[in-house]
C-alpha positions, 0 to 999 in steps of 0.5 A: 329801468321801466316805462315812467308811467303807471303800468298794470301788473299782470301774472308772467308766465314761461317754461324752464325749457332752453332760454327762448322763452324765459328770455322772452319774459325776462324783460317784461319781469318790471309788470310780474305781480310780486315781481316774479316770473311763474314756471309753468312746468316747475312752480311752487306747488305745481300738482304732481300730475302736472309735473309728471306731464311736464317732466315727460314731455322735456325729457322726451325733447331732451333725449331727441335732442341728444340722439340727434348725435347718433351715427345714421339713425340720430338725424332721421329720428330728428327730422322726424320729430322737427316734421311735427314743428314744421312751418308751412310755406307761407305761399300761396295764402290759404286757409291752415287752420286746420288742427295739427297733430301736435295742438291735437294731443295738447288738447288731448292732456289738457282736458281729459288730463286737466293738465294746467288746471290747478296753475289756472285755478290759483291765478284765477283768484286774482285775475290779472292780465295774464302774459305767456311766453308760450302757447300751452299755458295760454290754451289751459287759461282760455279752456279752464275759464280763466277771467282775466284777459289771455295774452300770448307772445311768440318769440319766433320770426314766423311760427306753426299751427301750434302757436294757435289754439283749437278753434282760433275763429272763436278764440279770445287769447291775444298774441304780441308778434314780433314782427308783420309776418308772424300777424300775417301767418296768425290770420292764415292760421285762424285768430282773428285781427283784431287779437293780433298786436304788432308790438316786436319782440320785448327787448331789455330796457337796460339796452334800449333806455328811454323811449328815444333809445338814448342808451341803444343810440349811445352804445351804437355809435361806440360800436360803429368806431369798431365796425368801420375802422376803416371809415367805409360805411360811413364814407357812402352811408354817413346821412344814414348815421346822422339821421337815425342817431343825429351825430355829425362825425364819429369819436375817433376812438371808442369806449371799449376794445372790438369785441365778439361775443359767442353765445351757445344754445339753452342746451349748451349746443354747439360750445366747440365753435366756441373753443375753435374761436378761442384758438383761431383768434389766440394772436389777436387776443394777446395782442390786444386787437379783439376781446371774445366774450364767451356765454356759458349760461347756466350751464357749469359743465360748458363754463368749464369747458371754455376755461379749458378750451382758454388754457389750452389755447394758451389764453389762461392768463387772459381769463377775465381779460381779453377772454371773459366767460359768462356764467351764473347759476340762475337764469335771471342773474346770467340774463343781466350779466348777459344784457350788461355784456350786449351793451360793450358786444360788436358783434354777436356770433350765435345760432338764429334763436331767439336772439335773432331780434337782438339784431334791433340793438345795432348789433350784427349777428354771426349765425352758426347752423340753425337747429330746427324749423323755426330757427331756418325761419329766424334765419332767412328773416335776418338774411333778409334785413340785412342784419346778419351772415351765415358763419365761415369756418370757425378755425379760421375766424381771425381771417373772415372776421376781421375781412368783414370789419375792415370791408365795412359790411358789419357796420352796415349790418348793425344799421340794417337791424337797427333801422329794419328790426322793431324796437320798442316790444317792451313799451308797446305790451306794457301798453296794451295790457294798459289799454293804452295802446296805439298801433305802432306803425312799423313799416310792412317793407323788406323787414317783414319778408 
């Protein structure tokens, strides 16, 4: 599915590290020339310069990562490393734009080292709008001289300085935010208004459908039978429901089983809350009364840690059925199995990534622990919303779980990310590099904290 109307293509640009900004490309794949996302760290015939800095700095994130685990030592060297990240107060408002050491050293590489040249000079023979989904590529475009427009869309509810480039005053790169906070913080850091885009985040168009969100309205009536069993919400709230998606009464029955899907991170991280939800919820499962949906990713090692972690639990025969596992080897085919899944999900159990904005789809959100600053940022958004809860004890989800459905709080959840969370990023970018854009007027209340 994409917008009817002729759209402009433009070169599409990620990274190949975790899934926060490959997942952010990967709906807006419809405006790719030759219909392609392009890797900055790992395309064809990337230098070997390039990929030596590259390859370097994931590596180092990696092992940081990992040694996070570490007994005593782990977490300091982490706190240390996600103190180079942090995201300042937002109050007072004042001037940050003064140059951080992270955008210091990236500067540094690209032009001493003239890392990104060679990605730059081979777009440049066709030069299309250019859309990144994170900031480096965006720096190289701008200092390389690239002669097409720049755009850069965050993918967080609020970011750091290194979001913004050198000299933001005088910058010509373009961001898509996602939300009003991330306009405002922008500013404090420099860029200039008129380069900011309220858009939202990009959402899959196979889950919203039209611009009246025909798919998103129809699939969210079917998840509010299962969220409000007990007729709850919609006994206080009902003018609410008619409003928004202009029904009378809800079907007696809906379209699919209560589902919970638990999603891990683009590191596999935190997969043994999955299996503590596999043996907690086992009695449900067999019975019929919840299906648990479990996202691997592309990750073999954590598809093969959940089938154990079933059979263990006593669930191997249910494998497919009341537990299904969500696995490929390539990004683009786990994120359409993954967006398939989204449409028949109650409710979606993860850590406040950037699946924080999939909040928008009507879906509630279980957060288990943030990790790192911008996800503590993702998370108080979507406290603020209304749109999410910080998870219980994972061994004892049956009972927490199933409280908060039958209290009707999940129900209204799912409204308050739907009302509060904006919808239509992927219409609003295709737009604007179109050059038919209008500012969608999303409304700067409690959704923009």
């Amino acid at each position: 599915m994409k917008p009817n109307h002729n759209h402009v293509k433009a070169w599409l640009i990620s990274v190949d590290m975790g899934y926060g900004h490959q997942r952010a490309a990967f709906p807006l794949k419809f405006l790719a020339e030759k219909n392609q996302i392009i890797s900055a760290n790992n395309y064809p015939g990337i230098s070997a310069s390039d990929r030596k800095i590259w390859r370097e700095a994931k590596k180092f994130y990696e092992f940081v990562s990992r040694f996070k685990k570490f007994p005593i030592i782990g977490p300091a060297v982490w706190e240390l490393y996600d103190s180079l990240q942090e995201i300042p107060k937002f109050y007072p408002r004042r001037d940050l734009s003064k140059l951080s050491f992270q955008v210091k050293k990236i500067y540094e590489l690209i032009e001493k080292k003239k890392w990104g040249k060679d990605l730059i000079n081979k777009l440049a023979k066709k030069p299309l709008p250019l859309i990144t989904t994170f900031f480096v590529p965006a720096f190289m475009a701008e200092v390389f001289n690239y002669p097409g427009e720049i755009y850069c869309l965050t993918t967080d509810a609020d970011i750091n300085r290194a979001w913004a480039p050198k000299n933001p005053t005088a910058s010509r790169i373009n961001y898509f935010a996602p939300n009003y906070r991330v306009v405002e913080r922008l500013k404090l850091y420099g860029v200039q208004g008129k380069r900011i885009f309220l858009t939202g985040f990009p959402l899959p168009l196979e889950n919203i459908g039209n611009l009246k969100l025909n798919l998103l309205n129809k699939d969210l009536v079917q998840r509010l039978v299962n969220l409000d069993p007990k007729k709850k919400y919609w006994s206080l709230y009902h003018g609410i429901i008619k409003k928004y998606l202009g029904i009378s009464q809800l079907p007696k029955i809906s379209n699919h089983l209560l589902t919970l899907t638990f999603a891990v991170g683009g590191a596999g991280a935190q997969k043994e809350i999955g299996a503590q939800a596999l043996n907690s919820l086992r009695n449900e499962i067999l019975t019929k009364k919840i299906r648990l949906v479990l996202v691997a990713g592309i990750h073999n090692s954590v598809s093969r840690y959940f089938r154990l972690a079933a059979k263990k639990a006593g669930l191997g025969h249910e494998l497919e059925r009341g537990v299904k596992i969500i696995f490929s080897n390539t990004r683009d085919d786990y994120f359409k199995k993954f967006n398939a899944a989204l449409r028949q999900t109650d409710i979606l159990w993860t850590k406040p990534s950037e699946l924080s904005f999939y909040c928008a789809l009507g879906i509630p959100i279980v957060m288990s622990p943030p990790i790192g600053s911008q996800e503590e940022f993702n998370r108080k958004w979507l406290r603020t919303i209304g749109a999410a809860v910080t998870q219980e004890d994972p061994r004892y989800v049956n009972q927490w779980l199933l409280d908060w459905i039958n209290s009707g709080w999940f129900a209204e959840a799912a409204i308050q990310g739907y009302v509060e969370a904006p919808k239509l990023g992927t219409y609003n970018i295709d737009k604007i590099i179109g050059h038919k854009f209008r500012e969608t007027k999303i409304p700067k209340m409690i959704s923009q904290y």
